[in-house]
C-alpha positions in Angstrom: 75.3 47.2 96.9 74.1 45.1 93.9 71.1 44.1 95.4 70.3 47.9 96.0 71.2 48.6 92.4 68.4 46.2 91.3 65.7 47.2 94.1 66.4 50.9 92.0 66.2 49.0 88.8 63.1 47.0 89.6 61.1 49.8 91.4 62.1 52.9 88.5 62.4 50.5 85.6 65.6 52.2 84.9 68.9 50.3 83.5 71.4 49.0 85.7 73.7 51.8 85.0 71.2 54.6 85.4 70.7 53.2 89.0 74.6 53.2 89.7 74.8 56.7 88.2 71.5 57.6 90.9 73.1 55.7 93.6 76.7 57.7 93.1 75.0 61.0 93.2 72.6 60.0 95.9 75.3 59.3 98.1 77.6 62.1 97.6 74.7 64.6 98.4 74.1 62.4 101.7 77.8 63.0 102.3 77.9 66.7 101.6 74.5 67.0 104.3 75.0 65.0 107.1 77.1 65.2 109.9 80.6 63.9 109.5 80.3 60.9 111.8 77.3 59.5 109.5 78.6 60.6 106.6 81.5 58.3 107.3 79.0 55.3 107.7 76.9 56.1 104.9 79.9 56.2 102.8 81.6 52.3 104.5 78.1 51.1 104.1 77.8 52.1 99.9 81.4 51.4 99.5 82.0 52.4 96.1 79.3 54.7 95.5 81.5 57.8 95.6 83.2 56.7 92.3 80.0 55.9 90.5 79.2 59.7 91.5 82.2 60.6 89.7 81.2 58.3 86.8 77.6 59.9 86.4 79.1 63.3 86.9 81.8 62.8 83.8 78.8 61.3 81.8 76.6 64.1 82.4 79.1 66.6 81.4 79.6 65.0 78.2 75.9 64.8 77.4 76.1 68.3 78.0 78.4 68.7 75.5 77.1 67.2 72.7 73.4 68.8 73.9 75.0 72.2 73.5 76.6 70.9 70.0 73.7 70.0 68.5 71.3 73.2 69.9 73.9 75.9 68.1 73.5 73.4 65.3 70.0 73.8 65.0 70.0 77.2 65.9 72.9 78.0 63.0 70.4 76.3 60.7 66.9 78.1 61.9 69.3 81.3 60.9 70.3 80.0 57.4 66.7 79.1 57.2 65.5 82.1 58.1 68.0 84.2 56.2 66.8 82.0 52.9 62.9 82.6 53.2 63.8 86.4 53.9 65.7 86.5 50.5 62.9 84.5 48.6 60.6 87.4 50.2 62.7 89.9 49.5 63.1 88.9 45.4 59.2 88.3 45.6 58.2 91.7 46.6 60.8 93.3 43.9 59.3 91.0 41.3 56.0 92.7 42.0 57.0 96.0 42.2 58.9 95.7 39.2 55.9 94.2 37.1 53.7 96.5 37.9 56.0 99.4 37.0 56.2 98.1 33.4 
């Protein structure tokens, strides 16, 4: 298995655990294709590759996370941006108005 993890490595330039985290999810989409009987082989021959699968599904959840965190974020502060300019906009306009009434 660790010689497959660095043919990954080597040929996508990838880390180490990148390749695991391919490798896990690689192999638990062979499982949930094939037939049962290979299925079963695939799985004895990448012994371990199920729980990286497991691994690179918990870390991608928690990117997830903290990508959805940071996009309301950003979002919260395009409002309070927006909201700002339309009050400078707003006191702009009634300054003109308002000098050329006197």
């Amino acid at each position: 298995m660790e010689d497959l993890i660095a043919q990954i490595t080597e040929k996508t330039g990838v880390t180490a655990e990148k390749a695991k985290d391919m490798l896990g999810v690689t192999t638990e989409w062979m499982k949930d294709k094939l037939p049962e009987s290979l299925s079963d082989q695939v799985t004895a021959a990448l012994s371990g590759a199920s729980g990286m699968a497991s691994s690179a599904v918990e870390k991608s959840k928690g990117v997830a996370g903290t990508a959805a965190g940071t996009a309301s974020g950003a979002a919260t502060s395009a409002t309070e941006t927006a909201e700002g300019l339309w009050d400078k906009a707003k006191d702009t306009v009634t300054g003109l108005t308002s000098s050329k009434d006197e």
